[in-house]
C-alpha positions in Angstrom: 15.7 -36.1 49.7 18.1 -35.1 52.7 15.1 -35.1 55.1 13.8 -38.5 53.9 16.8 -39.7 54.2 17.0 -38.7 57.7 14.1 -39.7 58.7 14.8 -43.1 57.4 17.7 -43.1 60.1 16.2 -41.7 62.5 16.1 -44.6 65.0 20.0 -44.9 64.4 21.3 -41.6 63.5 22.3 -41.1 67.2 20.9 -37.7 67.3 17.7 -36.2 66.5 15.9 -35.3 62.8 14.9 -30.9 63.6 12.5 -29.3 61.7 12.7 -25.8 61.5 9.3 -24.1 60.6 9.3 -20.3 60.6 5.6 -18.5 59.8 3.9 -15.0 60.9 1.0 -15.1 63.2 -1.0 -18.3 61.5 1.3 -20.5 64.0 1.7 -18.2 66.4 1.3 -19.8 69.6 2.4 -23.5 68.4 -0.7 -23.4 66.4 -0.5 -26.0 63.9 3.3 -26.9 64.6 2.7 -28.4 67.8 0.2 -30.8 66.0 2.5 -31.7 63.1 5.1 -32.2 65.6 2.7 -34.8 67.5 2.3 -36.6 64.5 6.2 -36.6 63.4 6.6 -37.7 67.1 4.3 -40.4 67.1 5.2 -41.9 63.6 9.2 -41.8 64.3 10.4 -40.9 68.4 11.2 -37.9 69.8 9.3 -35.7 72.6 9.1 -32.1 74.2 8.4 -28.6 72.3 11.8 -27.8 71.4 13.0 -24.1 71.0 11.3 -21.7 72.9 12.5 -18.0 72.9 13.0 -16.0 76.1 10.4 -14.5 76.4 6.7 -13.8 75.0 3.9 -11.9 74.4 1.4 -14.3 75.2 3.1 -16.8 77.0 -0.1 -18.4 78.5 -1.8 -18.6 74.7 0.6 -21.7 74.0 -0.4 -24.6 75.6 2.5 -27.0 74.5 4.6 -25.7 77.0 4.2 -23.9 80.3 6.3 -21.1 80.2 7.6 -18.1 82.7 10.2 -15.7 82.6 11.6 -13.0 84.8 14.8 -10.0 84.6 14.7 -10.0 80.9 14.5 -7.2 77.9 13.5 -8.2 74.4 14.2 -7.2 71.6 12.0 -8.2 68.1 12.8 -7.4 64.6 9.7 -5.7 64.1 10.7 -2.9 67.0 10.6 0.4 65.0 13.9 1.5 67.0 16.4 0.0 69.2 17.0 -3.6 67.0 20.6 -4.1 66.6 20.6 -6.7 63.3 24.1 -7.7 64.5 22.5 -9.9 67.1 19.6 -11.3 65.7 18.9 -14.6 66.1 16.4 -17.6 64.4 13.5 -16.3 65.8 13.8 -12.9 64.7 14.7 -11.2 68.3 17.6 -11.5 71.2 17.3 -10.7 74.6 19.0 -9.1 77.2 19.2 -10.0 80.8 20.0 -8.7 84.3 22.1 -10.4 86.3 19.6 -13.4 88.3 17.3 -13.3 85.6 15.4 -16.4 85.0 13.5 -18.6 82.3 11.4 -21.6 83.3 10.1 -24.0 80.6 7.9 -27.0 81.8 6.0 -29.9 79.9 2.4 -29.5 79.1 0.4 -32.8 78.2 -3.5 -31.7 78.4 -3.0 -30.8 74.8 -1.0 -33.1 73.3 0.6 -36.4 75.7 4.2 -36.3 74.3 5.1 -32.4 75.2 4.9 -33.4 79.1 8.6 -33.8 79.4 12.1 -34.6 77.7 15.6 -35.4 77.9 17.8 -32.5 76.8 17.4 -28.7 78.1 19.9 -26.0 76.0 20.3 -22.2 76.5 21.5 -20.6 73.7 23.3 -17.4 74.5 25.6 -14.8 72.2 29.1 -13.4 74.8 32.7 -12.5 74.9 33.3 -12.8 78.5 32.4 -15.1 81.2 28.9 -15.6 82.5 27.9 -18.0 85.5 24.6 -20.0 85.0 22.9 -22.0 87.3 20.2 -24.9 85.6 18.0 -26.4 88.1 15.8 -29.6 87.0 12.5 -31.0 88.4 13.2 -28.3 91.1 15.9 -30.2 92.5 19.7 -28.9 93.4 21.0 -26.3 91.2 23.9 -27.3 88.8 26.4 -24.0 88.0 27.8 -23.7 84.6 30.7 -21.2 84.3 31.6 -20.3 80.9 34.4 -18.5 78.8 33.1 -16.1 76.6 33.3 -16.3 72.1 32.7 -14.6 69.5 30.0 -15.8 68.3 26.8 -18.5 69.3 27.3 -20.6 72.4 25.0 -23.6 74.0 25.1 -25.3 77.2 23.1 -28.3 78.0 21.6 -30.5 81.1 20.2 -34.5 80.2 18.2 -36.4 81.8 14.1 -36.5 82.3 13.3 -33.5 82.8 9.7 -32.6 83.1 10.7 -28.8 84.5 13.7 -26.5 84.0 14.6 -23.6 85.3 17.5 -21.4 83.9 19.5 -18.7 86.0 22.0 -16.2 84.9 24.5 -15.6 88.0 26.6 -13.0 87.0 28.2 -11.9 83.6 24.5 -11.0 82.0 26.5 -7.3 81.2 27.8 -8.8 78.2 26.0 -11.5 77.0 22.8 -11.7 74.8 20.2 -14.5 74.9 17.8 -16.4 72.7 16.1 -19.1 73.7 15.8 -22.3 76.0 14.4 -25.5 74.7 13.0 -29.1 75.5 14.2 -31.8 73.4 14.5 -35.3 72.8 18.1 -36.7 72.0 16.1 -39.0 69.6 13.2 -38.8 66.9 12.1 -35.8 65.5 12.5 -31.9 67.0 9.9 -29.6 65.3 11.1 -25.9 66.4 8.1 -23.2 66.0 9.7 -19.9 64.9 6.7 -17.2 64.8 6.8 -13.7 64.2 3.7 -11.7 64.0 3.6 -9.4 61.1 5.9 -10.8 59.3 6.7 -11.2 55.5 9.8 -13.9 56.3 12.0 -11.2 54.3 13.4 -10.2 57.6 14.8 -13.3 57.9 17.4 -12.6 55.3 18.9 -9.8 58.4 20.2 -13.1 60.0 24.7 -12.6 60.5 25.4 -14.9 58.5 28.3 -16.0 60.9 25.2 -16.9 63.7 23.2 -19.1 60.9 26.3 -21.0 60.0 26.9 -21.9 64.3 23.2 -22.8 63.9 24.4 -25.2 62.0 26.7 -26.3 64.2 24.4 -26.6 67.8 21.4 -27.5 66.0 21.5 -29.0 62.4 18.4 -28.9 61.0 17.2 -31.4 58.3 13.9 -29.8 57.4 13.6 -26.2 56.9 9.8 -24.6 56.3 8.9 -21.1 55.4 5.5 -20.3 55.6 4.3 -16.6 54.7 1.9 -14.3 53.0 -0.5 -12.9 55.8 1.5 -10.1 55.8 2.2 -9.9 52.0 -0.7 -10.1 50.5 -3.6 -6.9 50.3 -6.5 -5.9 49.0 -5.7 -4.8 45.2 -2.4 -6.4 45.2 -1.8 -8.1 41.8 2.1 -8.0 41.0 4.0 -10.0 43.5 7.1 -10.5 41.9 9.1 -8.3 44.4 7.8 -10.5 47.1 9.6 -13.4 45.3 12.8 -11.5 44.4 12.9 -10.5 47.6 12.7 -14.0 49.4 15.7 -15.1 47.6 18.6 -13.4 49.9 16.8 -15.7 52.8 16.7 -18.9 51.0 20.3 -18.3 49.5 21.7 -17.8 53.0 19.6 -20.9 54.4 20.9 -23.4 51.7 24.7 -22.3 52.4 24.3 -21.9 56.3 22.2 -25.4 56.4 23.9 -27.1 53.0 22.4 -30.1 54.4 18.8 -29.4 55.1 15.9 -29.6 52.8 14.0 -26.7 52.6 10.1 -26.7 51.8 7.7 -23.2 51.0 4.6 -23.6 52.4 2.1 -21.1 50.4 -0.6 -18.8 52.2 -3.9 -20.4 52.7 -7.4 -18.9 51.7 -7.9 -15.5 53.2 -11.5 -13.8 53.0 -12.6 -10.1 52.2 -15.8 -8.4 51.6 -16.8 -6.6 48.4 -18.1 -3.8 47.8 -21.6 -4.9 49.1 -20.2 -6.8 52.3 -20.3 -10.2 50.7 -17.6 -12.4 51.5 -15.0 -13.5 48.9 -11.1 -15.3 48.5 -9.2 -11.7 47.8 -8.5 -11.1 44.9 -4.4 -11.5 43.7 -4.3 -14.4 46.4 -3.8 -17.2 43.4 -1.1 -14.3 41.9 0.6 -14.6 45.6 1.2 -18.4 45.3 1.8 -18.4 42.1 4.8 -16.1 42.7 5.9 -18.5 46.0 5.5 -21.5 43.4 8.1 -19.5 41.0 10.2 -18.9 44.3 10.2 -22.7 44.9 10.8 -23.7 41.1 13.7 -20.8 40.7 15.6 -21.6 43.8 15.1 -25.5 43.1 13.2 -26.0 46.6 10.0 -28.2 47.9 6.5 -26.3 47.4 3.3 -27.3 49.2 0.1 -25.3 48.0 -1.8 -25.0 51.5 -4.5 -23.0 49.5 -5.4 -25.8 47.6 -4.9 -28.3 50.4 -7.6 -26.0 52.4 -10.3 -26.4 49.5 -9.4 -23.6 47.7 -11.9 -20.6 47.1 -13.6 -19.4 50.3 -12.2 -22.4 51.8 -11.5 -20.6 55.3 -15.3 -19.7 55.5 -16.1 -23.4 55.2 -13.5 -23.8 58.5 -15.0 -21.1 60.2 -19.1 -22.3 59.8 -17.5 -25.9 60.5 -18.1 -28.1 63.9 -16.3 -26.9 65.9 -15.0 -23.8 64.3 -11.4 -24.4 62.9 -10.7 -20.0 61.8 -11.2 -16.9 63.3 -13.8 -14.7 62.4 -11.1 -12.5 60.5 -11.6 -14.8 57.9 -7.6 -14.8 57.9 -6.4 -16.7 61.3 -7.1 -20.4 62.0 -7.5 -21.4 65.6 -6.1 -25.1 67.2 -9.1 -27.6 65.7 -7.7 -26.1 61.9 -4.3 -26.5 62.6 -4.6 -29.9 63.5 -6.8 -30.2 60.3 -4.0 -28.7 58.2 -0.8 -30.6 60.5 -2.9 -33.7 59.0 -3.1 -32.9 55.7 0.6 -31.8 55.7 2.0 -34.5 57.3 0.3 -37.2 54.9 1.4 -35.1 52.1 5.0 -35.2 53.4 4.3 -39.2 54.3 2.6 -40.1 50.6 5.8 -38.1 49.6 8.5 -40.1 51.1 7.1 -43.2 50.1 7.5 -42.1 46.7 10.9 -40.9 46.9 
């Protein structure tokens, strides 16, 4: 109800409605996301991409938002040494920078038309001394920030319509630790895209509580989506109960960090494997896997979507691959762009047909 009810303000509210959707590697890439936020866009205001980490992998594979980088070490939760939990941020990662290191963010518009630009640029940044940053806009002058450390998450912020942004760290990058930049609207709808490949959305529960709660704080979020499973589910698997039990410490911590955000489970989708004599079927425990994110939802008194049955159910991702053009990977597991935007539709009607009932 709280994100209906935002939405319903949206045009008055004098800031805008955010959307936080964290997955694994099905949006990886803004897949999916990116179209859901198109249509969130179009229905009630708001443009650009929104948050965007430091740095990435693949930073070409997103085509939402051009996106370089430059001076920077990461640092991901899935690291198998090194990752200080202390530190970790939404996305699952911080990064550290040397001093005249430098993120660029710019709008894209060949894939979708209202990503090309926006009106607020943040950096969000973790330090207990001062730090010198420079923000320069549509390549123009540069404008200097300089900043008195805290002990916990900080932001700073340049307005106006910017279709490019380029941040610089000065001096102080010794003792500070970064997470992302973004482009935002200052009205509408913001639909962040938190990935993290390999993921079971367990790790999310490692979060300091103290950074959720200034979360809160810079960037209330009214919708919160967790979408997982890829990484859960496996050939044999039957009893997924720990799976469940062990989603609760995240969902605790999101409903007291974010007391005034809805939050929504999205379940996994159809996922193909072969049998013993190569044939292709749904694998088997999938429907015990939802079920189990359905008890999650029920238990901890949260939204549930079933994107299994909103797929077609049983070998439902073979019928996207052999589609059209194709709309999954050949993994049987992965959808490309043309199935997100298939699923971002059938999502966002069922969130629409939802609201007009509530």
């Amino acid at each position: 109800s709280r994100f209906y009810e935002a939405l319903a303000k949206a045009e008055t509210a004098g800031r805008p409605v955010r959307i936080a959707y964290f997955g694994d590697s099905f949006i990886e890439g803004d897949i999916l996301t990116s179209d859901l936020r198109y249509l969130l866009q179009k229905e009630f205001g708001g443009s650009g991409v929104g948050y965007v980490t430091i740095t990435s992998k693949f930073p070409g594979f997103r085509p939402t938002v051009k996106h370089s980088f430059e001076g920077w070490k990461s640092h991901m939760v899935t690291d198998t040494i090194g990752f200080d939990r202390r530190k970790q941020g939404l996305s699952n990662s911080y990064y550290y920078a040397q001093n005249g290191a430098v993120v660029s963010l710019g709008g894209m518009k060949k894939y979708l038309p209202n990503h090309d630009s926006c009106s607020v640029s943040s950096l969000f940044y973790l330090t207990d001394d001062s730090l010198h940053l420079t923000a320069k806009v549509n390549g123009g002058a540069e404008r200097d920030f300089y900043l008195k450390g805290d002990s916990t998450l900080q932001s700073v912020s340049v307005n106006g319509n910017i279709r490019n942004v380029e941040w610089k760290v000065v001096s102080g990058a010794e003792n500070a630790v970064f997470y992302a930049a973004t482009m935002d609207a200052d009205r509408g709808v913001i639909l962040d895209n938190f990935s993290t490949r390999g993921s079971s959305g367990q790790q999310l529960a490692g979060i300091p509580y103290s950074i959720l709660r200034k979360y809160n704080k810079l960037r209330k979020y009214d919708l919160i989506i967790l979408q997982y499973g890829l990484n859960v589910a496996f050939e044999g698997g039957k009893n997924y109960s720990y799976y469940k039990e062990g989603m609760k410490p995240v969902i605790r911590n999101f409903k007291s960090a974010f007391p005034e955000a809805s939050i929504l489970i999205v379940s996994i989708g159809d996922r193909e494997t072969k049998d013993e004599e190569g044939n292709l079927r749904t694998m088997p425990g999938l429907t015990n896997l939802i079920k189990n994110q359905q008890a999650l939802a029920i238990e901890m008194n949260v939204a549930f979507w079933n994107l299994y049955n909103a797929m077609g159910g049983e070998g439902s991702i073979v019928d996207m691959v052999n589609s059209k053009p194709s709309k999954a990977n050949y993994d049987y597991t992965h959808i490309n762009f043309h199935g997100g935007r298939h699923i971002a539709n059938l999502l966002f009607e069922a969130l629409m047909y939802d609201k007009e009932q509530y």
